[in-house]
Every structure is written in C-alpha cells, then in structure tokens.
N, CA and C atoms as an extended XYZ file, in Angstrom:
525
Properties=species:S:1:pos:R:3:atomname:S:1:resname:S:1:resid:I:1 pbc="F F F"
N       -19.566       -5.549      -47.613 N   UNK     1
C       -19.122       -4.702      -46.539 CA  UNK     1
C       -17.917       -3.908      -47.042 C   UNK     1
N       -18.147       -2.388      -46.948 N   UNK     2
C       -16.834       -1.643      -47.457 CA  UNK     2
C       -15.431       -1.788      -45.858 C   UNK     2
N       -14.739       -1.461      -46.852 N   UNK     3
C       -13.357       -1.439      -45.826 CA  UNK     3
C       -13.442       -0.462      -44.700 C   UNK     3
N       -13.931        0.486      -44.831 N   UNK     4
C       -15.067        1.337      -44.014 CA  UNK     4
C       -15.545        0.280      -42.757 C   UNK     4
N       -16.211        0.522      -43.230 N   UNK     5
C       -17.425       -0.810      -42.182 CA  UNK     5
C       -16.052       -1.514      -41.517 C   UNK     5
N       -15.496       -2.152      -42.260 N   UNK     6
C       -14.790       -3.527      -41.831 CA  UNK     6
C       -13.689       -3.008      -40.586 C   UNK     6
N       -13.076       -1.539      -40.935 N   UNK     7
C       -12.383       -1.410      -39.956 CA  UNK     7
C       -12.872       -0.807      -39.006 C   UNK     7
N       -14.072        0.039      -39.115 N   UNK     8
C       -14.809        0.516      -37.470 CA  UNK     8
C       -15.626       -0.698      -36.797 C   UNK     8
N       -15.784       -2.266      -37.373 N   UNK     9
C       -16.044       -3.326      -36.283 CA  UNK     9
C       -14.802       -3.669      -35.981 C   UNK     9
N       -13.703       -3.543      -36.569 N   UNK    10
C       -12.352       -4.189      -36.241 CA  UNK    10
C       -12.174       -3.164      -34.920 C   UNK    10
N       -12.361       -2.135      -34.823 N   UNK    11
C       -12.313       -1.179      -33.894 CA  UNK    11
C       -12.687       -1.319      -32.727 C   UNK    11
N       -13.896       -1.375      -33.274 N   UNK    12
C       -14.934       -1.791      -31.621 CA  UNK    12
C       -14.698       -3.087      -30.816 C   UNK    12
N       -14.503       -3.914      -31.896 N   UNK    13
C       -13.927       -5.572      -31.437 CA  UNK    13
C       -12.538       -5.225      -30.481 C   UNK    13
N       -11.766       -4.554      -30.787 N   UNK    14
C       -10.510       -4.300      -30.084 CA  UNK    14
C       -10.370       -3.664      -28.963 C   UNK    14
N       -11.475       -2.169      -28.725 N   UNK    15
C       -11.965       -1.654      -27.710 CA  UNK    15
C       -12.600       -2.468      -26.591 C   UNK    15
N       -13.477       -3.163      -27.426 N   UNK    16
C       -14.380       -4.242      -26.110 CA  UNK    16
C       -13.130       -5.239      -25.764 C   UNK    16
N       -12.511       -5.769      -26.636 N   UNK    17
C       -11.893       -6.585      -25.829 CA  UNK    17
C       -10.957       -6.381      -24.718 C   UNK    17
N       -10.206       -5.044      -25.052 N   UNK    18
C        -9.320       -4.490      -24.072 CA  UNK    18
C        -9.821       -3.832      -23.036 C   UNK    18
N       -11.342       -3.320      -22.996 N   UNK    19
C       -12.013       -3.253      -21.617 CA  UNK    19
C       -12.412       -4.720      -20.864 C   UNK    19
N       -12.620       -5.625      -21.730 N   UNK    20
C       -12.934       -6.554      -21.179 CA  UNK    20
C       -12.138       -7.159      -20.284 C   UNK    20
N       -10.617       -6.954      -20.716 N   UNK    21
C        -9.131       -7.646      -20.040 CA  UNK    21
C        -9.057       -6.809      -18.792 C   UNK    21
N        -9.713       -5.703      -18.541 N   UNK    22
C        -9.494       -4.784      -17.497 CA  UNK    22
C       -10.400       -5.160      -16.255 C   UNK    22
N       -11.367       -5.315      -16.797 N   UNK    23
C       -12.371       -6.797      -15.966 CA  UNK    23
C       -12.570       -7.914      -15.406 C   UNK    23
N       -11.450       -8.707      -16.168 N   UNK    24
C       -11.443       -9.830      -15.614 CA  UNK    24
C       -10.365      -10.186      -14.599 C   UNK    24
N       -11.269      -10.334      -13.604 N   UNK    25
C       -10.549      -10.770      -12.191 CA  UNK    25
C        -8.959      -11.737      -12.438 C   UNK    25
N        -8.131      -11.384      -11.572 N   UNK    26
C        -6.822      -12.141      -11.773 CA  UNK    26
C        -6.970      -13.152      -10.539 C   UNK    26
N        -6.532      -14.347      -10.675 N   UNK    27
C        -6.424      -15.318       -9.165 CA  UNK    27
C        -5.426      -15.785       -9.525 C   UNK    27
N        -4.613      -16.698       -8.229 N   UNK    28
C        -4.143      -17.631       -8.351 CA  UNK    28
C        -4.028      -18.561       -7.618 C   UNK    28
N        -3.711      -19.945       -7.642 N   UNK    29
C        -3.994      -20.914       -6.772 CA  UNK    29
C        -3.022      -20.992       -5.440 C   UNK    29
N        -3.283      -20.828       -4.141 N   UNK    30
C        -2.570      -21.108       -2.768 CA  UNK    30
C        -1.579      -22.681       -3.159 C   UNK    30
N        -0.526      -22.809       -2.791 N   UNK    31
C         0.082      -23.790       -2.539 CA  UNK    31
C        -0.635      -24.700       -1.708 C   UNK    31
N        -0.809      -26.196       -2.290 N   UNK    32
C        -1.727      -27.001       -1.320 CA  UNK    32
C        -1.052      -26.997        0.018 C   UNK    32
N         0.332      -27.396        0.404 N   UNK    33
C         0.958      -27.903        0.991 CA  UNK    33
C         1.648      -26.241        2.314 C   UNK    33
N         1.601      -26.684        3.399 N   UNK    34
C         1.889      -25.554        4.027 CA  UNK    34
C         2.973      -25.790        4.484 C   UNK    34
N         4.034      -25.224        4.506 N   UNK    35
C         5.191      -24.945        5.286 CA  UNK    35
C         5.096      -24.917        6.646 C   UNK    35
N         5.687      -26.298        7.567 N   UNK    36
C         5.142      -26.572        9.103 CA  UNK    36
C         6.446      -25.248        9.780 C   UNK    36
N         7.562      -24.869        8.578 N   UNK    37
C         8.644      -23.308        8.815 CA  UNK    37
C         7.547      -22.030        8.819 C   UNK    37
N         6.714      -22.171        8.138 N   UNK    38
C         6.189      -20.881        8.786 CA  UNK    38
C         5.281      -20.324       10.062 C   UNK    38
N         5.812      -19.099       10.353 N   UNK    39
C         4.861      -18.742       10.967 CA  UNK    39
C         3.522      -18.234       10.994 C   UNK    39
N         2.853      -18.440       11.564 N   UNK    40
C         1.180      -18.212       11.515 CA  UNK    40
C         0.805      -16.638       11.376 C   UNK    40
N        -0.380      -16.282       11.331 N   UNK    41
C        -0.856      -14.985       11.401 CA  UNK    41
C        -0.530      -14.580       12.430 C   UNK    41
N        -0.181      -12.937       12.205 N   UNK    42
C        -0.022      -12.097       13.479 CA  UNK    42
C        -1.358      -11.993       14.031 C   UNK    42
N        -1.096      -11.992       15.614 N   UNK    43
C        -2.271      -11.505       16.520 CA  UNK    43
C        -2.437      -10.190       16.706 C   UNK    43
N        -3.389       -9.108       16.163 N   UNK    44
C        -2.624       -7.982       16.474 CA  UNK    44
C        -3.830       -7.383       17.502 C   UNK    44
N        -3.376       -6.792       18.826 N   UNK    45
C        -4.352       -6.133       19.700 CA  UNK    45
C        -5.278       -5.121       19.233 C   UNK    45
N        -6.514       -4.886       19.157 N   UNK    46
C        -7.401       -2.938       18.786 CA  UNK    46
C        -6.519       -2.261       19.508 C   UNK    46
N        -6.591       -1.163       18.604 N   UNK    47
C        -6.058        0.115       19.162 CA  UNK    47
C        -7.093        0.439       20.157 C   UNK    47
N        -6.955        1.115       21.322 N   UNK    48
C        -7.833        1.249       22.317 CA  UNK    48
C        -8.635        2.929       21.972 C   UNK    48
N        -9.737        3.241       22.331 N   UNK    49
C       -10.710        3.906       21.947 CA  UNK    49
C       -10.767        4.803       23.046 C   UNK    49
N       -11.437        6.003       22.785 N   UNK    50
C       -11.950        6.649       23.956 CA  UNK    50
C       -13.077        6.278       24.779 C   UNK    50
N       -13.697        6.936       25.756 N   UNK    51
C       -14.442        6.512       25.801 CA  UNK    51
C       -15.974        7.204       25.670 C   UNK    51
N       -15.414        8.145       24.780 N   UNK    52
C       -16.732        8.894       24.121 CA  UNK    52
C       -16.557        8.620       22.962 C   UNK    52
N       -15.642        7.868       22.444 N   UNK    53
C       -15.843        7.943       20.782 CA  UNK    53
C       -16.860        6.999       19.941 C   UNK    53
N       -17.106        7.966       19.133 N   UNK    54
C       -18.153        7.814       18.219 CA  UNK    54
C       -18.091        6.354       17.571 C   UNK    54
N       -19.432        5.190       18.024 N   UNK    55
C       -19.007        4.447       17.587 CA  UNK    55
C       -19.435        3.750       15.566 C   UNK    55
N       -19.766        4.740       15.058 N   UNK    56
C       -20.040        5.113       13.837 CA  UNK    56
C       -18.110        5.474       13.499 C   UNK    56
N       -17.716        6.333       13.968 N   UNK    57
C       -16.344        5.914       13.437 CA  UNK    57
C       -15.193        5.372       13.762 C   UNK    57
N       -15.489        4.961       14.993 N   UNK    58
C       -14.827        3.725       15.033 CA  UNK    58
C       -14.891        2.492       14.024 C   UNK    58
N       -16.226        2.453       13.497 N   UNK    59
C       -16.167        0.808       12.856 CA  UNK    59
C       -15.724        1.436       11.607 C   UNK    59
N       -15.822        2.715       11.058 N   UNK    60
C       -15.419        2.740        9.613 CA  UNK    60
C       -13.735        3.375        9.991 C   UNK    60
N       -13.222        3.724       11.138 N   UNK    61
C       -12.274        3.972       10.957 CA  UNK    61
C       -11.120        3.190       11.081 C   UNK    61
N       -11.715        1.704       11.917 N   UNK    62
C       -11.099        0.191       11.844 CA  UNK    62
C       -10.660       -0.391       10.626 C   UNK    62
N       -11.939        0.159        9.759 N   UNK    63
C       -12.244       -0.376        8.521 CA  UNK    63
C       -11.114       -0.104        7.570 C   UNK    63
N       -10.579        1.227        7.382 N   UNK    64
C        -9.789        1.858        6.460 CA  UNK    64
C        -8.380        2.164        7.305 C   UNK    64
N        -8.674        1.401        8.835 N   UNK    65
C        -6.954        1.329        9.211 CA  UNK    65
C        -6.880       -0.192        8.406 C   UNK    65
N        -7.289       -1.172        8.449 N   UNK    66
C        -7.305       -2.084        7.704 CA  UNK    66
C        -7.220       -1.950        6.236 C   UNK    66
N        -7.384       -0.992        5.770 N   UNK    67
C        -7.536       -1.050        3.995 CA  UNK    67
C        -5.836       -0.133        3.815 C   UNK    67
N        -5.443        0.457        4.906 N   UNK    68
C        -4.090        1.182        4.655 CA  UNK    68
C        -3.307        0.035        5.015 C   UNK    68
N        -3.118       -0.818        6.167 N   UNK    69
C        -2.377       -2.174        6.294 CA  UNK    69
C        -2.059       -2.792        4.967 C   UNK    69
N        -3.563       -3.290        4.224 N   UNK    70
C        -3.025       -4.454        3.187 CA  UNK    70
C        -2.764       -3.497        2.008 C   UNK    70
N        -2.971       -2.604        1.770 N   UNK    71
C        -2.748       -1.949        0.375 CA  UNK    71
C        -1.136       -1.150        0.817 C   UNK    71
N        -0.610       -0.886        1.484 N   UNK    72
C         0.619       -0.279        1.907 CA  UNK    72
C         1.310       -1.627        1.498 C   UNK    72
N         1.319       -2.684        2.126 N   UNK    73
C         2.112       -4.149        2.084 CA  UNK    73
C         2.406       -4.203        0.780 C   UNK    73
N         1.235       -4.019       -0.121 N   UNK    74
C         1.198       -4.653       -1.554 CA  UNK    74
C         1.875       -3.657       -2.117 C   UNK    74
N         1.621       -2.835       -2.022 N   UNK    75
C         1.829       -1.316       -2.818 CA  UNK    75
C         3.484       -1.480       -2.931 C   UNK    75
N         4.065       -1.576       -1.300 N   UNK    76
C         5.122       -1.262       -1.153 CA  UNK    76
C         6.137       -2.209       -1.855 C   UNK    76
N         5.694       -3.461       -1.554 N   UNK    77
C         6.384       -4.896       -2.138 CA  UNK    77
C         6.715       -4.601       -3.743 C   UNK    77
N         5.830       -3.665       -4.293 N   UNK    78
C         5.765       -3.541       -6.028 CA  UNK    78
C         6.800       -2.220       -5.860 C   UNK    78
N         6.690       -1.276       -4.943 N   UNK    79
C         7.823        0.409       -5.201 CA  UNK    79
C         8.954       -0.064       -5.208 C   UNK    79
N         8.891       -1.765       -4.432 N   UNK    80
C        10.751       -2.283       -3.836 CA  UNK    80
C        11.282       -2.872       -5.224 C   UNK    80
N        10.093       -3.505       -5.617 N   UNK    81
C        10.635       -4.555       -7.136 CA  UNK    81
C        11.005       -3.715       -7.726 C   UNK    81
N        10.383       -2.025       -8.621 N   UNK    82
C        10.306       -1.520       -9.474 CA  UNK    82
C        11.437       -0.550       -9.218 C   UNK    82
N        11.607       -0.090       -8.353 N   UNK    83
C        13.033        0.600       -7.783 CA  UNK    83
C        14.055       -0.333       -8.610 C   UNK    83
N        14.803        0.746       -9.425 N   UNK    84
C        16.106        0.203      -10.298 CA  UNK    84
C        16.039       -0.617      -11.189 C   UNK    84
N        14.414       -1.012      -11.465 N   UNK    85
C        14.402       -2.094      -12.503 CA  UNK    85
C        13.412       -1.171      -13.668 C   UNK    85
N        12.811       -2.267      -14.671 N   UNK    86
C        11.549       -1.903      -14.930 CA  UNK    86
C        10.744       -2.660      -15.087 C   UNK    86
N         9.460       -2.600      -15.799 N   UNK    87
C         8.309       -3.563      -16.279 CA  UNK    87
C         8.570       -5.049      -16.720 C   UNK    87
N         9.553       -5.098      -17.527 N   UNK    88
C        10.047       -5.824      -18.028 CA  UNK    88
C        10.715       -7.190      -17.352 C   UNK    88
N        11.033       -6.741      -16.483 N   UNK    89
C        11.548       -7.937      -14.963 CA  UNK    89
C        10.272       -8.895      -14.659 C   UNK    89
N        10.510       -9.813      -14.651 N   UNK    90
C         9.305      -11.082      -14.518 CA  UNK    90
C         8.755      -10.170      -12.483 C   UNK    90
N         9.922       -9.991      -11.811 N   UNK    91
C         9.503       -9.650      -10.474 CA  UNK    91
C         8.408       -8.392      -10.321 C   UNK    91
N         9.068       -7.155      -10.851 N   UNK    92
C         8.399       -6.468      -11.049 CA  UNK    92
C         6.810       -6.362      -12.077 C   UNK    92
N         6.665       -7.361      -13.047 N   UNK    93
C         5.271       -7.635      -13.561 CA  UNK    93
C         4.428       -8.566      -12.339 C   UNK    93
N         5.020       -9.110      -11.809 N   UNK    94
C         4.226       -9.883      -10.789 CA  UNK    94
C         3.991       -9.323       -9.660 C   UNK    94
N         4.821       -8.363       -8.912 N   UNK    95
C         4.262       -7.407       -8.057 CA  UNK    95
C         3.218       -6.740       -8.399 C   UNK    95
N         3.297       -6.066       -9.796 N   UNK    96
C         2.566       -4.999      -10.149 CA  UNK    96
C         1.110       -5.548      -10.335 C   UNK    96
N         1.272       -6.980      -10.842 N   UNK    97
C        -0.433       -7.554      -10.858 CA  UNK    97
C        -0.654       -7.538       -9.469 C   UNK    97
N        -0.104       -8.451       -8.368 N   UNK    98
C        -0.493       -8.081       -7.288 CA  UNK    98
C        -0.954       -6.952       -6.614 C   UNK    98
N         0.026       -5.995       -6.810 N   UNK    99
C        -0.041       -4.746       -6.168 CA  UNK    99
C        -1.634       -4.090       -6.571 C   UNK    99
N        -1.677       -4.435       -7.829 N   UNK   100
C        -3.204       -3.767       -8.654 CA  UNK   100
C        -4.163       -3.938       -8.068 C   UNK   100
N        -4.475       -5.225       -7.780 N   UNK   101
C        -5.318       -6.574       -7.309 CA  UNK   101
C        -5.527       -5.840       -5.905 C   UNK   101
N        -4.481       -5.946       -5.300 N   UNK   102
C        -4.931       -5.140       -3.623 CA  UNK   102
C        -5.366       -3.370       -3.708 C   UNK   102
N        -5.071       -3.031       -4.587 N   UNK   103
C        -5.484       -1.515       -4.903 CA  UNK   103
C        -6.941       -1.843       -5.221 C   UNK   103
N        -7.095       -2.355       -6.106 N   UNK   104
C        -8.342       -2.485       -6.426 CA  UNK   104
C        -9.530       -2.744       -5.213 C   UNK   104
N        -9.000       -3.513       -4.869 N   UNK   105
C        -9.905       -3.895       -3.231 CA  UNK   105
C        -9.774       -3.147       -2.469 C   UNK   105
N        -8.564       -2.530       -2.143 N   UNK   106
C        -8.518       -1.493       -1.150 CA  UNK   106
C        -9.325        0.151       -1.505 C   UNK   106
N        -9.479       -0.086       -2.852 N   UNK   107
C       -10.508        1.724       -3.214 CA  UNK   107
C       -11.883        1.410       -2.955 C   UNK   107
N       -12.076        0.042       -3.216 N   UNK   108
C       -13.983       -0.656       -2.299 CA  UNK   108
C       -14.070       -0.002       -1.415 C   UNK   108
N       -13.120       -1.195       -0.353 N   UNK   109
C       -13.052       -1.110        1.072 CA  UNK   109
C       -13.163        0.199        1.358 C   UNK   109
N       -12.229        1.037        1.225 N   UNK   110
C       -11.988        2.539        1.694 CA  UNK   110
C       -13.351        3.176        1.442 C   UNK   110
N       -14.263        3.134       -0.069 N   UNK   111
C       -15.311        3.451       -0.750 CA  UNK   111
C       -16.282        2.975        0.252 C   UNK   111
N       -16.327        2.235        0.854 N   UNK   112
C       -17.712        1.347        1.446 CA  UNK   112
C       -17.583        1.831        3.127 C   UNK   112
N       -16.119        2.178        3.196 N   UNK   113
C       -16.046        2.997        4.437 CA  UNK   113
C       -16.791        4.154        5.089 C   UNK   113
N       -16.217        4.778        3.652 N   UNK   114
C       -16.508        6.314        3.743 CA  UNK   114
C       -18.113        5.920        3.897 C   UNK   114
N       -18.866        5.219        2.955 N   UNK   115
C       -20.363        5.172        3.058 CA  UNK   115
C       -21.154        4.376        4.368 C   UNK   115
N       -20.273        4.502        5.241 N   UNK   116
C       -21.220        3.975        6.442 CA  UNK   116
C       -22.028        5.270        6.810 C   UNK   116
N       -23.268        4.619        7.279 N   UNK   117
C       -24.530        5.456        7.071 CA  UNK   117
C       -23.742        6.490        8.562 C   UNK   117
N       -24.237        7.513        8.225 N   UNK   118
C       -23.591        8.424        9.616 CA  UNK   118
C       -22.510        8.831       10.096 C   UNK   118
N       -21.672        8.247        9.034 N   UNK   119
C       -20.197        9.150        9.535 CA  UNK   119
C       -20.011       10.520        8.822 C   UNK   119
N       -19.353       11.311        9.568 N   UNK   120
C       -18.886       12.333        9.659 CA  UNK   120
C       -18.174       12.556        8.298 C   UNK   120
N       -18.861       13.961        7.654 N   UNK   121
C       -17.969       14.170        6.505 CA  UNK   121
C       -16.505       14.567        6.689 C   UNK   121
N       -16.260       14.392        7.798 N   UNK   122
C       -14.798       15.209        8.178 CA  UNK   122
C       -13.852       14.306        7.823 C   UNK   122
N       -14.634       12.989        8.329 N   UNK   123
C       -13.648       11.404        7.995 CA  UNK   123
C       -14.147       10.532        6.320 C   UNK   123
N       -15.357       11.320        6.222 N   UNK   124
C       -15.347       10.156        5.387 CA  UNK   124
C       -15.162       11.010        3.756 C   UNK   124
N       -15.000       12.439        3.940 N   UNK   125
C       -14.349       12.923        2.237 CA  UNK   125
C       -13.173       12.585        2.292 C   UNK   125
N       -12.196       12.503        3.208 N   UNK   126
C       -10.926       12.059        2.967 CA  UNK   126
C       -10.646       10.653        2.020 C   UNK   126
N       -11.513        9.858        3.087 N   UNK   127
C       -11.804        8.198        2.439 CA  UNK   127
C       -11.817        8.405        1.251 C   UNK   127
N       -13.533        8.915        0.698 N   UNK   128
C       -13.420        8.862       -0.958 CA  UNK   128
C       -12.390        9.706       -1.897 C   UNK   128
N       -11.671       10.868       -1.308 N   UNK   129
C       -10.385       11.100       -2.473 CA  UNK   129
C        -9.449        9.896       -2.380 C   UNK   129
N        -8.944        9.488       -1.256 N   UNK   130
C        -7.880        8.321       -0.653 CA  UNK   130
C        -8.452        7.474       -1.621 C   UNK   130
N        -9.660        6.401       -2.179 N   UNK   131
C        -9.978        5.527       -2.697 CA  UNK   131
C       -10.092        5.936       -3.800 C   UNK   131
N       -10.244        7.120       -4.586 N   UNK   132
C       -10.127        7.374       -5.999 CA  UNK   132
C        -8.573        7.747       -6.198 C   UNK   132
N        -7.745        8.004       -5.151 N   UNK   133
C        -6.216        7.957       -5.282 CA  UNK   133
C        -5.870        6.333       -6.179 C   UNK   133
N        -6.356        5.485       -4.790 N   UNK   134
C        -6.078        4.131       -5.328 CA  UNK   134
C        -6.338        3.836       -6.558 C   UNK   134
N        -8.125        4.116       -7.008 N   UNK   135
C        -8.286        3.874       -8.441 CA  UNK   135
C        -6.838        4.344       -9.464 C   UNK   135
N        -6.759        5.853       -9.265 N   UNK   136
C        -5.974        6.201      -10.311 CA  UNK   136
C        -4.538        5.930      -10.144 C   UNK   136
N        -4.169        5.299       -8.941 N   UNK   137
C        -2.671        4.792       -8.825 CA  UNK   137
C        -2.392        3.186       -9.501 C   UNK   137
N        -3.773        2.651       -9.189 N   UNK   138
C        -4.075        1.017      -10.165 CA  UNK   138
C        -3.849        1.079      -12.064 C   UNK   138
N        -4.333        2.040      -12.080 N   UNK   139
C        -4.685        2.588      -13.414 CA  UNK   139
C        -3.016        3.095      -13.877 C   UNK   139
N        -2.219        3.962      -13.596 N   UNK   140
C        -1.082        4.228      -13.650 CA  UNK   140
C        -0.700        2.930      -13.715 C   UNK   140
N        -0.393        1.674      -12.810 N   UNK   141
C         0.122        1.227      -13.099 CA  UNK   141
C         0.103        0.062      -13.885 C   UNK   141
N        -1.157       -0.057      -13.931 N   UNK   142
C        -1.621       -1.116      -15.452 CA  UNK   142
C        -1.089       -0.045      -16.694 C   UNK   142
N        -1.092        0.900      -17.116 N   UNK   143
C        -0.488        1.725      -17.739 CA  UNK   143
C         1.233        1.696      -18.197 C   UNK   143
N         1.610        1.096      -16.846 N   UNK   144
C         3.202        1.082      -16.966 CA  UNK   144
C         3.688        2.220      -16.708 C   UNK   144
N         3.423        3.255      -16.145 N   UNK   145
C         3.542        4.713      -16.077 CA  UNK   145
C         5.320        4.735      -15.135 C   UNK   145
N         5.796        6.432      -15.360 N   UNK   146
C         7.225        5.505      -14.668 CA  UNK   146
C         7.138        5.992      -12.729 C   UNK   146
N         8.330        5.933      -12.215 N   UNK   147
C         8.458        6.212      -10.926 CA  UNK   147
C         7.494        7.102      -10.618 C   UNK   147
N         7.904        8.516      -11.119 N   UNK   148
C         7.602        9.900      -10.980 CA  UNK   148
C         6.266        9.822      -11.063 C   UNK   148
N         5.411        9.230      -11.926 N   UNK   149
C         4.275        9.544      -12.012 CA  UNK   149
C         3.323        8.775      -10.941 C   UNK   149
N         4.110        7.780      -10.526 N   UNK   150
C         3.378        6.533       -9.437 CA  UNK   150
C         3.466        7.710       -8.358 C   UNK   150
N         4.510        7.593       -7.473 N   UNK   151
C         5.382        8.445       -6.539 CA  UNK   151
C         4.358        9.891       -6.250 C   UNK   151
N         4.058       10.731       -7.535 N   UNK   152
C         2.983       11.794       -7.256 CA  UNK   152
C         1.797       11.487       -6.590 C   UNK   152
N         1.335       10.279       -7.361 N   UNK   153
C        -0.255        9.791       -6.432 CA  UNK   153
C         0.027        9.211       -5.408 C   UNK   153
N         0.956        7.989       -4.833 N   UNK   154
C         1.202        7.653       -3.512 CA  UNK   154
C         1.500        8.755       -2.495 C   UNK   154
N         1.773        9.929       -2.929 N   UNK   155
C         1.854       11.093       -2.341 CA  UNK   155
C         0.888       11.597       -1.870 C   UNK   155
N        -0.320       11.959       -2.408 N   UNK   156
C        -1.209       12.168       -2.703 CA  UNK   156
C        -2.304       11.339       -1.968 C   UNK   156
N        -1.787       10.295       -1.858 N   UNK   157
C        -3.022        9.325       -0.807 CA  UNK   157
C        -2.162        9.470        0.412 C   UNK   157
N        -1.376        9.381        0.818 N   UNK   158
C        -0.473        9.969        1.911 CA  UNK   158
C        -1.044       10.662        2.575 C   UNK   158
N        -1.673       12.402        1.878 N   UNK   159
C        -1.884       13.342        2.515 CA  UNK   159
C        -3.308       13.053        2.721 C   UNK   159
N        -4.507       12.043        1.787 N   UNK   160
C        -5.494       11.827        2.574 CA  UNK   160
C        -5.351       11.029        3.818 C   UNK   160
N        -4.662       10.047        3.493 N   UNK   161
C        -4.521        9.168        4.617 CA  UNK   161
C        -4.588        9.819        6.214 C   UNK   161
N        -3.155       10.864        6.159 N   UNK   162
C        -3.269       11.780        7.012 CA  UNK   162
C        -4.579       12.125        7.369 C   UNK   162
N        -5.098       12.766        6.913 N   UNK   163
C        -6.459       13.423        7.266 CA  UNK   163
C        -7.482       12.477        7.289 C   UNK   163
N        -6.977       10.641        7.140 N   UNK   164
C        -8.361       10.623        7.933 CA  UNK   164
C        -8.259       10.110        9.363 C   UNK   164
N        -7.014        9.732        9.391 N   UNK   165
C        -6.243        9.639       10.317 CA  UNK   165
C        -6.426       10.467       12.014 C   UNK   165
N        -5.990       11.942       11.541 N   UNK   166
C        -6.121       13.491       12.501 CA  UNK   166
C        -7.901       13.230       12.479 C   UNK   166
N        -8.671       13.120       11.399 N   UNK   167
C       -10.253       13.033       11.568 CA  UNK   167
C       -11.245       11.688       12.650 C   UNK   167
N       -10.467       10.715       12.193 N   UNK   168
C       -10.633        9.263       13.235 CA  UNK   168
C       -10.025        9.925       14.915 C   UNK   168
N        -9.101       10.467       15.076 N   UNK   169
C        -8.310       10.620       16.267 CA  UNK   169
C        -9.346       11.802       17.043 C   UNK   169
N        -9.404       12.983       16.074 N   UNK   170
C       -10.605       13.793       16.488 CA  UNK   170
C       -11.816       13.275       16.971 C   UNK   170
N       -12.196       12.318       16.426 N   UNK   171
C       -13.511       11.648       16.514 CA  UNK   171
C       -13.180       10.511       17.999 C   UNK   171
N       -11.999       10.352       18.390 N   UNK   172
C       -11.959        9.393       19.834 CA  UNK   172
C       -11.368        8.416       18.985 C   UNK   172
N       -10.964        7.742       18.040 N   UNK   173
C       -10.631        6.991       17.151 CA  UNK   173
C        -9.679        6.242       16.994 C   UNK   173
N        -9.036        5.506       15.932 N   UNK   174
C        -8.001        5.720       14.746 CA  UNK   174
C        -8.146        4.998       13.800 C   UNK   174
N        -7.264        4.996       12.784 N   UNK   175
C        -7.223        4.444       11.482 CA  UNK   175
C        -6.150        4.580       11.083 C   UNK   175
C-alpha cells in the first residue's frame, strides 16, 4: 500500500468517524432520588380558541407553541452561561450539549408541525424556515461559533416565530 492509499483511508476513517460523533445521541441518567423540596410540574391552562378556528391549526399550532416553550428554556439557559464566558467553562460546555439536544428536537417537532396534512401554507412555511433556523443554530453551536454569529440566527428564528405566531392568531389560534 503506497503512502497515497494509506493517507486517503486515514482520511475517510476520520471523516466517518466525526460524522459518526454527530449522530450519536447524547443522554444522561435522571437522579434516582427526588427532592420531596421540589416543586412539581406546572399546570398550565390552553390558550382559549375561537370559535371558528381551524382545527387543523390549532393542533399544529399547539404543537410549535410547545416546541418554542422547551427550545427557548434550553436555548436561553446556554445565551446566560455563554454571556461573559466561553466554551471552555465546564458550565457553558454543558449547557451547550443540552441546549443542542433540545434544538435538535425542537427542528423535528416544529418540522412535523409544519407537515400536518392540511395546514395552511401561511403557518406552516414559517415552521419549516423556524426549524431549519434551529438546525443551523445547533450546528453553530457544536461549531463553537462566537456570540455574534449565534445572536444573528436566534434573530432570525425570532422573526419566524413571529410569523407563525400573527399566522396561528389569523387562523383563530396561537402558538
């Protein structure tokens, strides 16, 4: 085998493996033991509906008020760590896996939204830019990318958010 050869499998070996790391799911284990100090889940009431509204977007617009809840939480918990610090902070690497982890789920969710059979393209193109926001804001930050460049795309899903928001409300809605 020439040195040739040897370093374009060394290549490919390194490529696959570092897609592979991008793949594999992160977990971690719940504390067995529960804190009888904490408090329980919030109860939280539906937002109340019209009573012509469409109930095609209602369920997808429930759907992606729910996918802005947990991905805002996560998102935000990682902008607070990374504010004044950097990567390098054990806090801020552990937000940022987290934060990823709920991005990641939250560009599905939003994705699987938008594709309920029959909704309105008015609500549901917003969804799919909003969920390819997420992709590429996950991606930034597995990247390590700095403030400025995070900050542009959270911007950026902002202004879909908005619009699907004004589009759910149009529709008798919200989200």
């Amino acid at each position: 085998m020439t040195s040739r050869q040897l370093c374009l499998r060394t290549t490919a070996l390194i490529v696959v493996a570092g897609l592979a790391s991008f793949a594999t799911p992160v977990a971690s284990a719940d504390d067995l033991g529960v804190d009888p100090q904490t408090p329980g889940p919030i109860q939280v009431a539906p937002a109340p509906t019209s009573d012509n509204a469409d109930p095609i977007a209602v369920a997808a617009c429930s759907q992606f008020a729910s996918v802005l809840d947990g991905s805002s939480s996560y998102y935000g918990d990682f902008a607070d760590s990374f504010e004044g610090s950097d990567y390098r902070d054990p806090a801020v690497a552990s937000s940022n896996v987290t934060g990823r982890t709920a991005l990641r789920e939250s560009a599905a969710l939003a994705m699987r939204a938008a594709d309920t059979p029959g909704l309105s393209a008015d609500i549901a193109q917003p969804m799919r830019v909003w969920s390819l926001g997420a992709t590429k804001l996950l991606v930034k930050m597995g990247l390590r990318m700095s403030g400025e460049g995070l900050n542009s795309t959270a911007t950026e899903m902002n202004n879909q958010a908005t619009k699907v928001q004004e589009a759910c409300a149009a529709a008798g809605t919200h989200a």
